[in-house]
C-alpha positions in Angstrom: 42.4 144.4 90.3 43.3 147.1 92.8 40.1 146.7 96.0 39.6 150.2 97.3 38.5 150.0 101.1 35.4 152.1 101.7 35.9 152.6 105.7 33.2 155.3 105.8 30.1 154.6 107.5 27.9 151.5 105.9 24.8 153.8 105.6 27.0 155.9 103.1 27.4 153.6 100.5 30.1 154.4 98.3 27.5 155.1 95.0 24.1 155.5 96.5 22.4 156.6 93.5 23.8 152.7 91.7 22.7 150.6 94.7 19.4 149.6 93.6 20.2 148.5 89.9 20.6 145.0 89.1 23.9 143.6 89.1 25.6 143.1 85.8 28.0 140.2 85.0 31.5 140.5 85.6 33.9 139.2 82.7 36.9 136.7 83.6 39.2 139.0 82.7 42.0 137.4 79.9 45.6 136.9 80.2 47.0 140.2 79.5 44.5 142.1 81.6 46.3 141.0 84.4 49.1 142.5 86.7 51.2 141.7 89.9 49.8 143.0 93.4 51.2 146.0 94.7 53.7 146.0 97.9 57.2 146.5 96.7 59.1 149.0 99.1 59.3 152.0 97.2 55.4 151.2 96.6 55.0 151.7 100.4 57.2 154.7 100.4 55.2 156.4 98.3 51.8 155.2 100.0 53.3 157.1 102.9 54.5 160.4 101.1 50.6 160.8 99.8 49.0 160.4 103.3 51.3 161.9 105.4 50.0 165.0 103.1 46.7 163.9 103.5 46.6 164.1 99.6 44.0 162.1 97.3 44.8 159.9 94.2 43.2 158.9 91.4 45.4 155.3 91.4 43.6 154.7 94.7 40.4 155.8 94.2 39.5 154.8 90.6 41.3 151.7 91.3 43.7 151.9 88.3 45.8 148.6 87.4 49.2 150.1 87.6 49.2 151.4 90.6 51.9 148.8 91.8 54.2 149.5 88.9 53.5 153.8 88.7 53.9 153.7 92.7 57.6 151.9 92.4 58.4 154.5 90.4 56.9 157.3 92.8 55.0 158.2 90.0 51.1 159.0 91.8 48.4 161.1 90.1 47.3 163.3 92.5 43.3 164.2 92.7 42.1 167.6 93.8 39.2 169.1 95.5 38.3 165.6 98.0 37.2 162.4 96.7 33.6 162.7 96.5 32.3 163.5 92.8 29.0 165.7 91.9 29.3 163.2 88.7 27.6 159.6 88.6 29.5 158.5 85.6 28.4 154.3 84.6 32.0 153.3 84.2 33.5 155.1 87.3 34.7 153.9 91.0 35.0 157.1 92.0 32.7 158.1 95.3 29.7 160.4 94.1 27.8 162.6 96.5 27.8 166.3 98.0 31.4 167.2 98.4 32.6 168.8 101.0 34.2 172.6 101.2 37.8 173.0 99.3 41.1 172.5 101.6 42.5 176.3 101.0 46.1 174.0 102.6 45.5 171.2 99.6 47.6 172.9 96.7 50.6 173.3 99.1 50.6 170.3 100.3 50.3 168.9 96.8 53.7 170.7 96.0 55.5 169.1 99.2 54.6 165.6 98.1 55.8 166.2 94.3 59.1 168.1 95.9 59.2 164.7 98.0 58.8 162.2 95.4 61.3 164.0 93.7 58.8 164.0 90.1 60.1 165.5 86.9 56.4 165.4 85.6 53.4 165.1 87.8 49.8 164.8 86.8 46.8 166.1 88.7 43.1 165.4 88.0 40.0 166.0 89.9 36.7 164.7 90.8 33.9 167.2 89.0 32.8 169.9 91.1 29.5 170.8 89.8 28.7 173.0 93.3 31.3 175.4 92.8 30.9 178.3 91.1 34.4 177.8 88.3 33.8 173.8 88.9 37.2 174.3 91.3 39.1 175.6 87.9 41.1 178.7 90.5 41.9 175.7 92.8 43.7 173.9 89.6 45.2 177.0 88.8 46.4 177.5 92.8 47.6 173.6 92.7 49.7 174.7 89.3 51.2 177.6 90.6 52.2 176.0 94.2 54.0 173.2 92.4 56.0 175.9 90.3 56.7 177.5 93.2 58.9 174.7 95.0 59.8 172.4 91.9 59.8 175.0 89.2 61.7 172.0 86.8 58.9 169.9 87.0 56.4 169.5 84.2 52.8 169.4 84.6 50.1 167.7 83.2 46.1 168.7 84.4 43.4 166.2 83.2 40.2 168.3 84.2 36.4 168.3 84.5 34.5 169.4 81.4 33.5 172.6 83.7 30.1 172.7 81.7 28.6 175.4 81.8 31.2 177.6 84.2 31.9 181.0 81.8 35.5 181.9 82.6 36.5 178.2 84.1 38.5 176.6 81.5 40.5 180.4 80.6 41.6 180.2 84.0 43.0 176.5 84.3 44.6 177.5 80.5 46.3 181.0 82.0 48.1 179.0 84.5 49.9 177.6 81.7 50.1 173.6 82.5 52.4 172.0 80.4 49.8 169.4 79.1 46.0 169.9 78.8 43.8 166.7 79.4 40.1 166.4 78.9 39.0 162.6 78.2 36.1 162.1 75.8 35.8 159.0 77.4 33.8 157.3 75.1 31.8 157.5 71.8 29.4 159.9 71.3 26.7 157.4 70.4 26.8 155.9 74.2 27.5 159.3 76.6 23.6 158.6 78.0 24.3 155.1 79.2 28.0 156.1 79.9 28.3 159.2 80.7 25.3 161.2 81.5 26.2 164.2 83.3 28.8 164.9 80.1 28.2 166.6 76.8 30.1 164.7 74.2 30.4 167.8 71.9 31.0 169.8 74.4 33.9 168.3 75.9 35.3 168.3 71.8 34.7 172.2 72.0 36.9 172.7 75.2 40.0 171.0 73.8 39.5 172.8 70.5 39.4 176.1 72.8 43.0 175.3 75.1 44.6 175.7 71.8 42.8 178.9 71.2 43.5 180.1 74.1 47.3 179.2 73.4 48.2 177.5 70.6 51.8 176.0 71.7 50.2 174.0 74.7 49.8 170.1 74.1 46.4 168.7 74.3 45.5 165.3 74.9 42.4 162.8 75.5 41.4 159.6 76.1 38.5 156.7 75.4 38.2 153.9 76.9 37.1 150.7 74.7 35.1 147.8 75.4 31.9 149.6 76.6 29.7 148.2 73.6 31.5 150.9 71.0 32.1 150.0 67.4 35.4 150.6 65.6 34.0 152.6 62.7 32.6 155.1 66.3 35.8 155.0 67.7 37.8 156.0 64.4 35.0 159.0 64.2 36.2 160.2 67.7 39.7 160.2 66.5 38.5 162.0 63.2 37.0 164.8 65.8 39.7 165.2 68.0 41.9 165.7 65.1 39.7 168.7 64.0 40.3 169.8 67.3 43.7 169.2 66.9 44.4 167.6 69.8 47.5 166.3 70.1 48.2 163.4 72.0 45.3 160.4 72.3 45.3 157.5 75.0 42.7 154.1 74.1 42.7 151.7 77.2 40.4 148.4 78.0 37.4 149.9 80.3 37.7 147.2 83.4 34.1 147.2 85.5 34.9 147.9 88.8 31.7 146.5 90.5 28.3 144.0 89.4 26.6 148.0 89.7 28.5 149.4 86.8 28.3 149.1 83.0 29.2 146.1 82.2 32.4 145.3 79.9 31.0 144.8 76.6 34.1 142.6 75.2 37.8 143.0 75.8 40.1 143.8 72.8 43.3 141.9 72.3 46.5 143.6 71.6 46.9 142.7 68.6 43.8 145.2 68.1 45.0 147.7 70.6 48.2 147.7 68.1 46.1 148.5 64.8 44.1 151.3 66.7 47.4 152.9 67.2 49.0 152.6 63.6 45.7 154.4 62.3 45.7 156.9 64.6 49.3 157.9 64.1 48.2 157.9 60.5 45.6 160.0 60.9 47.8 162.9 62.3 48.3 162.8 66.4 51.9 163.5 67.7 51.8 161.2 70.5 49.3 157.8 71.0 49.4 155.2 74.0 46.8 152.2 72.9 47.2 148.7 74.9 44.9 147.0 77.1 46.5 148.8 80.6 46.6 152.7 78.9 45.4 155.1 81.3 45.5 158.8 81.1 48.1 159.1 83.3 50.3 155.9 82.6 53.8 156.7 81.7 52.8 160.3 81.7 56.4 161.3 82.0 57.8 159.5 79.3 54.8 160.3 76.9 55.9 163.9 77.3 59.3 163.7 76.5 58.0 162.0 73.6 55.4 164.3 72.4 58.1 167.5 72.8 60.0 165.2 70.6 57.5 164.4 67.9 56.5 168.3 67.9 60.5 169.5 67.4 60.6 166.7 64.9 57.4 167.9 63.0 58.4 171.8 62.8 
């Protein structure tokens, strides 16, 4: 488990509106949950590439379990727009709060740490901007276009907000033409008011269905996590839906409670379970799928993509 030091003042806790709920147990997490600690030399390197830009990252601040091995590879997810979230999601380490004002320098200095770590694919996500008036979708689009600028081989991958209820958001992230559209569903429908409150579960369908509207040769991709107290029959419903949606590309990872405040891990799946998920969700029709205990979003993004260009040429 990756600690993520809160060095802010102690009277800003880092989820204020959790604070007063009763702490929840914390499963002894099984054998192949685990991973080594980070600290290798090209680990540190890149550690020093993302603050010397003063850039944000998702591997930091979510504190994701492959940060050692992604960071070795000078593979980092970079997150836009600060690190406080308008969002109070039940699974997320993520700071919540009022954000402060957009850095108009962030999407440049964005593409000088990709040019730096030398990345042939990057991925950038976001905390949810609720106060802004497009939910910060021109700032993706300004992020996208800087990166072209200076590393025009590179390949990129957005996961986004939802943008509910932001008319015109979601065209403009989509015109900027990302090579991969993310939007994780996160979890089953049938638990969004425990797990995800601030999120419409049918909404967040509708916006993948729309990216391939909007343009129909972009990949699409989404993710649920599993352990939260979901069924299986739930969980093979979502990957029914996001097939109507035709989303391409679907990522299933153990949810791992950060603190005693969050919801609490319902059971953990073994691999050998992880394993079946994926065979039926190849069968059921998606190009790419990454199921295992460690998935993330953003885990072996790179190599995914090659992949899913791969199944798609083979497909046609």
């Amino acid at each position: 488990m990756v600690t993520v030091l809160d060095t802010r003042s102690p009277e800003r806790p880092r989820h204020p509106e959790k604070a007063r709920r009763p702490d929840t147990p914390v499963l002894r997490k099984p054998d192949w949950i685990r991973v080594k600690a980070p600290g290798s030399p090209l680990y540190r390197e890149t550690r020093e590439i993302i603050k010397s830009n003063n850039l944000v990252t998702v591997c930091e601040e979510a504190g994701c379990p492959n940060i050692g091995e992604c960071w070795e590879k000078k593979h980092a997810t970079m997150m836009i727009m600060g690190d406080t979230c308008t969002r109070a999601c039940a699974f997320c380490n993520v700071r919540t709060g009022l954000p402060g004002p957009l850095d108009p320098a962030e999407p440049q200095g964005v593409a000088e740490a990709v040019a730096k770590l030398g990345l042939n694919h990057v991925v950038i996500t976001s905390v949810d901007r609720d106060d802004l008036a497009d939910g910060g979708a021109q700032h993706f689009a300004d992020v996208i276009n800087a990166i072209r600028a200076s590393s025009p081989k590179t390949t990129i991958e957005v996961l986004t907000p939802d943008f509910l209820r932001k008319d015109g958001a979601l065209e403009i992230v989509v015109e900027a033409a990302p090579d991969v559209f993310n939007h994780n569903l996160e979890t089953v429908p049938g638990l969004y008011l425990n797990v995800r409150p601030g999120a419409r579960y049918f909404h967040s369908l509708r916006l993948l269905q729309r990216v391939k509207e909007l343009d129909p040769q972009s990949f699409t991709k989404s993710g649920v996590m599993v352990g939260l107290g979901e069924g299986r029959e739930e969980v093979l419903q979502v990957m029914d839906d996001m097939r109507v949606a035709d989303v391409d590309f679907i990522t299933i990872g153990q949810y791992l409670q950060p603190t005693r405040k969050h919801h609490p891990i319902d059971r953990f799946l073994t691999p050998d379970e992880f394993s079946n998920l994926e065979t039926t969700a190849y069968a059921k029709g998606f190009l790419m799928v990454s199921a295992s205990p460690l998935t993330r979003s953003s885990h072996h993004a790179g190599e995914d993509f090659a992949k899913l260009q791969a199944a798609r040429s083979a497909a046609d």
